[in-house]
N, C-alpha and C positions, 0 to 999 in steps of 0.2 A: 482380244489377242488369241491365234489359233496356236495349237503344237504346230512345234519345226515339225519338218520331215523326218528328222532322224529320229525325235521321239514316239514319234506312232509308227516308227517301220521296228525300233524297238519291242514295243509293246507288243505289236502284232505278228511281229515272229516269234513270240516265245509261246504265244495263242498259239499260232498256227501248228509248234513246234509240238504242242501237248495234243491238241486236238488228230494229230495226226501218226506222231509215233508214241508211243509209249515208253520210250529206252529211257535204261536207268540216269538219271541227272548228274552233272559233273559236278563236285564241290566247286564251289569259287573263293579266291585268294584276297578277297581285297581287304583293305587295310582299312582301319577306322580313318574315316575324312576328318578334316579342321571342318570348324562351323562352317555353314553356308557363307554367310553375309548376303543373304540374299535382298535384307535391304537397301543396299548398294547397290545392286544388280538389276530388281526388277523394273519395270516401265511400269510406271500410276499413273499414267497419262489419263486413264481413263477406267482404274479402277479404287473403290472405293475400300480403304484396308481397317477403317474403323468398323465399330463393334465386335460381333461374338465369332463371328469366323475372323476377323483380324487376329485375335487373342488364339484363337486355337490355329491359327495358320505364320504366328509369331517363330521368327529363326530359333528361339532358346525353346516356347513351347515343343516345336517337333521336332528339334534335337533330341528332346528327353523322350518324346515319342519312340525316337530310333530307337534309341536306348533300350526302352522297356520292352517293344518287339525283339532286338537282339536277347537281352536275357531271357524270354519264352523261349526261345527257338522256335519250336513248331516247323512243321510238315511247308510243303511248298501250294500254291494255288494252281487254278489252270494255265498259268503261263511257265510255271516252273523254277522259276525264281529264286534260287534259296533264301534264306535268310543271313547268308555270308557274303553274296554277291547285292545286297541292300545298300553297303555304302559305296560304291563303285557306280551304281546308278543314279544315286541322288549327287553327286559329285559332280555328276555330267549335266542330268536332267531332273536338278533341284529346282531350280527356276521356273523353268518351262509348266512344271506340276505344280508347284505354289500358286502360277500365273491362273491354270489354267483351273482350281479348283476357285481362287476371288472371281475370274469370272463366270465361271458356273457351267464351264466349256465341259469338266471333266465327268466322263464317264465311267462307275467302277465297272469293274471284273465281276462277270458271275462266279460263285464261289464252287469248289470242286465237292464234290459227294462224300463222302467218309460214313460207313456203316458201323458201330460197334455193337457190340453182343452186348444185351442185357441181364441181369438174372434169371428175369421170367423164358428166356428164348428170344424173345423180341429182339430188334435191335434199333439201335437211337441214332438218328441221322442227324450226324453234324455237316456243318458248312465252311469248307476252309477255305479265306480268303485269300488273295495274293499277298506277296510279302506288303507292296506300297499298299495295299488298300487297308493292314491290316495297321500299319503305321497312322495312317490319315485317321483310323478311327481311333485307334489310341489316343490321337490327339483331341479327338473331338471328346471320349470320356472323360480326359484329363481337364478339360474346360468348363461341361455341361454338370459331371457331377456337381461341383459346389452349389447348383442352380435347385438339385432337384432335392440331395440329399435333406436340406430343412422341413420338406415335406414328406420326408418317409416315416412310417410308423416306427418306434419303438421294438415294437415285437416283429420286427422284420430281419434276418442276421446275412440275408446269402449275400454276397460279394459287394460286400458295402467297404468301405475306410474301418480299420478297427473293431470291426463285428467276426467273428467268426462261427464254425459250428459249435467249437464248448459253449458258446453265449448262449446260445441256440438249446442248448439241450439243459443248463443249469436254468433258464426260464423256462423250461417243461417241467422240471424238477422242483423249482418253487410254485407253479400253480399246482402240483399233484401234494404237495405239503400242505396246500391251503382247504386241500380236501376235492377238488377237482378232478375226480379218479374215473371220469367216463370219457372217452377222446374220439372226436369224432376226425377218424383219417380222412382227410379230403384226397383223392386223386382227380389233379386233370390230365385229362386226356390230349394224348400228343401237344401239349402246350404249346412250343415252341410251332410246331406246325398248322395250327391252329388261329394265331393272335390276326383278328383284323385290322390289316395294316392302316385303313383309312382313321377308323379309331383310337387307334394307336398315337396317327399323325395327327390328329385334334386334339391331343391330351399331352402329347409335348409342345404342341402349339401354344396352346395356355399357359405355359412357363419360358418357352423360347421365342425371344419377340423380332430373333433376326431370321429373315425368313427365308435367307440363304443357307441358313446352318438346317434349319427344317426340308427345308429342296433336297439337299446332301442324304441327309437322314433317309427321305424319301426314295430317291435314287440308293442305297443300298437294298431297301429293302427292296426295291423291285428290280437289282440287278439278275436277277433269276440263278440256277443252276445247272453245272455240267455233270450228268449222268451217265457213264459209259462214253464218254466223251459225244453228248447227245446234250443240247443245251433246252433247259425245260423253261418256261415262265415261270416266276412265282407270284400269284396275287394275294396268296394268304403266308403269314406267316413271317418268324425272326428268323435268319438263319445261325443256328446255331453251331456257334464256334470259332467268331470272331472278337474283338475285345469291345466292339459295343453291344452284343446280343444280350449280354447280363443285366447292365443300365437301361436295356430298354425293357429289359420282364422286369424288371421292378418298377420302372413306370406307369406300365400297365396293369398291373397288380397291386398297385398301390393305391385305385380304387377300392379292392376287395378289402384293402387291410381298412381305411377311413370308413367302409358300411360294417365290419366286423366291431372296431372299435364306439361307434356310432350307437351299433345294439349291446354295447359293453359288455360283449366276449371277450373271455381269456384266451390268446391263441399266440404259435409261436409260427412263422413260415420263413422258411429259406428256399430263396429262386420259387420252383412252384412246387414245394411239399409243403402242406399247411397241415398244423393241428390243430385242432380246437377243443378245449377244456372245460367241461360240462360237469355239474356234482350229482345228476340222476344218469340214468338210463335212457328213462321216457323223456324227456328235456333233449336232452343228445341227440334220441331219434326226428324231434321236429325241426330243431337247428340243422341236421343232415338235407334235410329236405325243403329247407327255407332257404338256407345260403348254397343250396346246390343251384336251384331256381332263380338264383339271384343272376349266379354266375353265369347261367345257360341265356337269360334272356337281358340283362343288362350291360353283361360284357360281352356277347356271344362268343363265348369260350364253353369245349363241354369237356361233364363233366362223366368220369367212367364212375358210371352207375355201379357196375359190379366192384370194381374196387374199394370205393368209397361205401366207410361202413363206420356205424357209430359202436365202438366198442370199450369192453375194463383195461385200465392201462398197460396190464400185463400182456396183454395180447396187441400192443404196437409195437414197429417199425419204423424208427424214424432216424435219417442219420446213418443210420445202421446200427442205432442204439436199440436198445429195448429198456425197460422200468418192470421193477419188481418192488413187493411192500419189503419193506425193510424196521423192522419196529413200528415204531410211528411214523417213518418218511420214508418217501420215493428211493430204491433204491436202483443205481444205473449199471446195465450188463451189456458185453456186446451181443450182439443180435447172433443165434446160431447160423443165419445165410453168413452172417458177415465174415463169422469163424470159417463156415464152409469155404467163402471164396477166398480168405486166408490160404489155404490150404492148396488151394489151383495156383495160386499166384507162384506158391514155393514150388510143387511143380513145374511149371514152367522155366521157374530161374535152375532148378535142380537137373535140368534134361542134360543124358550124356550128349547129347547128337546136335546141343547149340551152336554146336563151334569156336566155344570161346576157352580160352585157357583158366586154369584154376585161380588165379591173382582174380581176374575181369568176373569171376562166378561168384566168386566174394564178396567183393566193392557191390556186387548188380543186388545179391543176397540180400546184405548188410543193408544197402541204402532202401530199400523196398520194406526190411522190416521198422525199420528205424521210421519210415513215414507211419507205417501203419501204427507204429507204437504213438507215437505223434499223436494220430488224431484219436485213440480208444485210451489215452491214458487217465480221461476221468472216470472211465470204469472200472468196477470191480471187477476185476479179471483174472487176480492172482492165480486161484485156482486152474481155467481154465486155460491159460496161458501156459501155466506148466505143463500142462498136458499135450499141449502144442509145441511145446520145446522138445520134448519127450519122440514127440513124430517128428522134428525136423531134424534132429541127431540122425534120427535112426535112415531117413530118406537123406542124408548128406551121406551116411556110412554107405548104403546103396549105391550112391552114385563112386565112391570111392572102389568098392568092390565090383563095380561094373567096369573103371577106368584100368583095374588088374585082371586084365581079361584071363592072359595067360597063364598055366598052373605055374610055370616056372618064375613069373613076375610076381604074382602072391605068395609064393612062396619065401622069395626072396624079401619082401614087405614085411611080411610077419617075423620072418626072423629078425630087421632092422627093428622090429617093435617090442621085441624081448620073447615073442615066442619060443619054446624049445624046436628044437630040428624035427624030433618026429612027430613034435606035434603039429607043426607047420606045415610040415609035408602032408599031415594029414587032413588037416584044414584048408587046404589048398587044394588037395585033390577035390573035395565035396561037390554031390549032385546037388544039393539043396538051392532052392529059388534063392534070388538075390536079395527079395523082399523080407524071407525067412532069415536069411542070412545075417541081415543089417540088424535082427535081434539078437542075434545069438552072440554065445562068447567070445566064438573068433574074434569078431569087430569091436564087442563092448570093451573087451579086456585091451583092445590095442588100439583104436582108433575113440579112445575115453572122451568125456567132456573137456577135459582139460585139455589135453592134445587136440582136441579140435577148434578151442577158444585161441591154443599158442598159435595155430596157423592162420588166424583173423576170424574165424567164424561169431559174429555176435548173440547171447545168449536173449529171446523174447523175454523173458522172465527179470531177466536181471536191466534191462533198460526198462522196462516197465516201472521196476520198480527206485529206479532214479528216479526216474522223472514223473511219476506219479502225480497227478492232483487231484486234491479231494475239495469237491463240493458241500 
């Protein structure tokens, strides 16, 4: 069975659409669809809907697919798609795409380029899919994990069912109690850019015995990508940034954990950060350079030499945690980068010149700390954290006294705040910097902690210490 006409004149205008103009995307309106029924609808004449792509290409399976694509959101692909105008399409051309992945007709979408900043400078090139391609793999996760996950190691945590990174970090914390105080930080290099896809395809082969759902697999990874609207091949490489690029680095690094466990190392890895827990020094440095070799010439993945060092555990980064001794045990800190890029993030949300209104700089504030608190709440932070609250007062006061530009509008402010008239007047005239400012009396004494909790500001400090857990 081929696409109608109107589904690849679909397709291909939203390609041609992207590849050619840039202009900004219109939202679309459509309404969540009723189920397909699209076993009622399709023609079997002559295609075979049993086994593993049956089960992942089942009406209820990629309903829930939709589903979990609509709650990410995410960005648009190269055809421009949003993620609002997803049910409106499949409405029309559910069928047609169900038909045309049983028979193996379908082609994805190269994925669009996305650069972000890393901490070092660098930046990590992700791969955003279209919205249907991004659906189709959802579905194929939602199928394949139960196949692979029995095989995954133990000390494995990134994007699995029920693992997280607190798992991830209280089992650093129990091998550093067991006395395991030397850690050898593996970095690989450009992983994601890196992974041999033929290898890759052999090693799901050996668990996936439909060789259609393996084809599929295949075809993404060599659906290549759009660069400056310049389409590149890709032979090497996950593209990362789709919902199957996770399930498959854990497939393929799921060797590394079996030869790790094998030589009965302690280690803990999420996605591709691995530690390794050594109780010498000298031990640490031969393990560095055994499972570095392992990786270079077995999995042919490399590995950054400069990065990768065997070191005392005070001196990792992992997570964006760090470990300090703590009496007899491992004690957990946030990492100072991580504090630092705390600190960019609030900037950003604190800029006058966002264009968002005071309510929307709130909710943006609030919910950004609230994650962060989230994920650094097994550590010891109290300390530090107050001192962090301490600057974000004071860069919120800044932004208050930058939004009173004028003398007669601070003026007017302070007095609503209970300042006296001449002293208002006086504090309102002032050449002092803005930054100077937001410590000073003027603001402390009138724009206080409290009055800035009454107006929704959430305190780092005090959600911290809700929601605390101790390991």
């Amino acid at each position: 069975m081929k696409f109608t006409q109107d589904f690849v004149e679909y397709r291909q205008l939203h390609i041609e659409d992207y590849l050619l103009d840039n202009t900004v995307e219109q939202e679309g309106k459509a309404e969540v669809y009723r189920s397909l029924e699209m076993n009622e609808r399709i023609d079997t004449n002559s295609i075979i809907v049993q086994g593993l792509l049956g089960d992942i290409l089942s009406v209820d399976n990629l309903n829930e697919a939709r589903k979990r694509v609509k709650k990410n959101k995410g960005s648009h692909g190269i055809d421009k798609m949003l993620v609002s105008e997803m049910d409106a399409f499949m409405l029309e051309h559910g069928v047609e795409l169900r038909n045309a992945l049983l028979n193996g007709a379908y082609k994805p979408h190269p994925v669009r380029r996305v650069e972000i900043p890393k901490d070092d400078g660098s930046k990590r090139k992700l791969g955003i899919p279209t919205v249907v391609d991004r659906m189709v793999q959802q579905a194929m996760v939602i199928k394949t994990t139960p196949l692979f996950e029995p095989q995954f190691s133990d000390n494995s945590f990134g994007y699995r069912p029920g693992r997280s990174p607190h798992g991830a970090i209280k089992r650093c914390k129990e091998y550093l109690d067991e006395g395991y105080k030397w850690v050898v930080d593996l970095d690989l290099e450009k992983f994601f850019d890196t992974v041999n896809q033929s290898r890759l395809v052999q090693i799901i082969s050996d668990t996936v015995k439909d060789n259609r759902v393996v084809s599929l697999i295949h075809k993404y990874l060599k659906a290549g990508v759009v660069v400056d609207h310049k389409f590149e091949k890709a032979d090497l490489g996950v593209p990362q940034g789709g919902p199957l690029s996770p399930l498959l680095s854990n497939i393929m690094l799921n060797k590394l954990d079996t030869e790790l466990e094998q030589r009965g190392l302690r280690f803990v890895r999420y996605a591709d950060d691995l530690v390794i827990f050594i109780k010498t020094r000298k031990a640490a440095e031969r393990v560095k350079e055994s499972v570095s070799n392992y990786i270079e010439k077995q999995l042919n993945l490399k590995v950054n030499r400069d990065k990768t060092q065997a070191v005392y555990m005070t001196k990792v980064k992992f997570l964006g945690f760090s470990f300090y001794q703590k009496k007899k045990v491992a004690g957990i800190r946030v990492h100072p980068k991580s504090l630092k890029k705390l600190k960019t993030k609030v900037k950003e949300k604190t800029r006058r010149s966002d264009g968002v209104g005071e309510a929307a700089r709130i909710k943006n504030l609030n919910d950004m700390l609230r994650g962060w608190v989230n994920h650094y709440r097994i550590a010891d932070a109290k300390s530090a954290l107050e001192e962090i609250d301490k600057w974000i007062r004071r860069r919120i006061r800044m932004w208050y006294w930058k939004q009173w530009k004028r003398i007669r509008t601070r003026f007017k402010k302070l007095r609503m705040y209970g300042i006296p008239k001449p002293k208002a007047w006086e504090y309102a005239n002032t050449r002092k910097g803005y930054w100077r400012i937001s410590n000073s009396p003027i603001l402390s004494r009138t724009l206080t902690n409290e009055v800035l909790e009454l107006k929704g500001y959430m305190s780092l400090k005090k959600q911290y210490l809700r929601t605390k857990i101790c390991l």
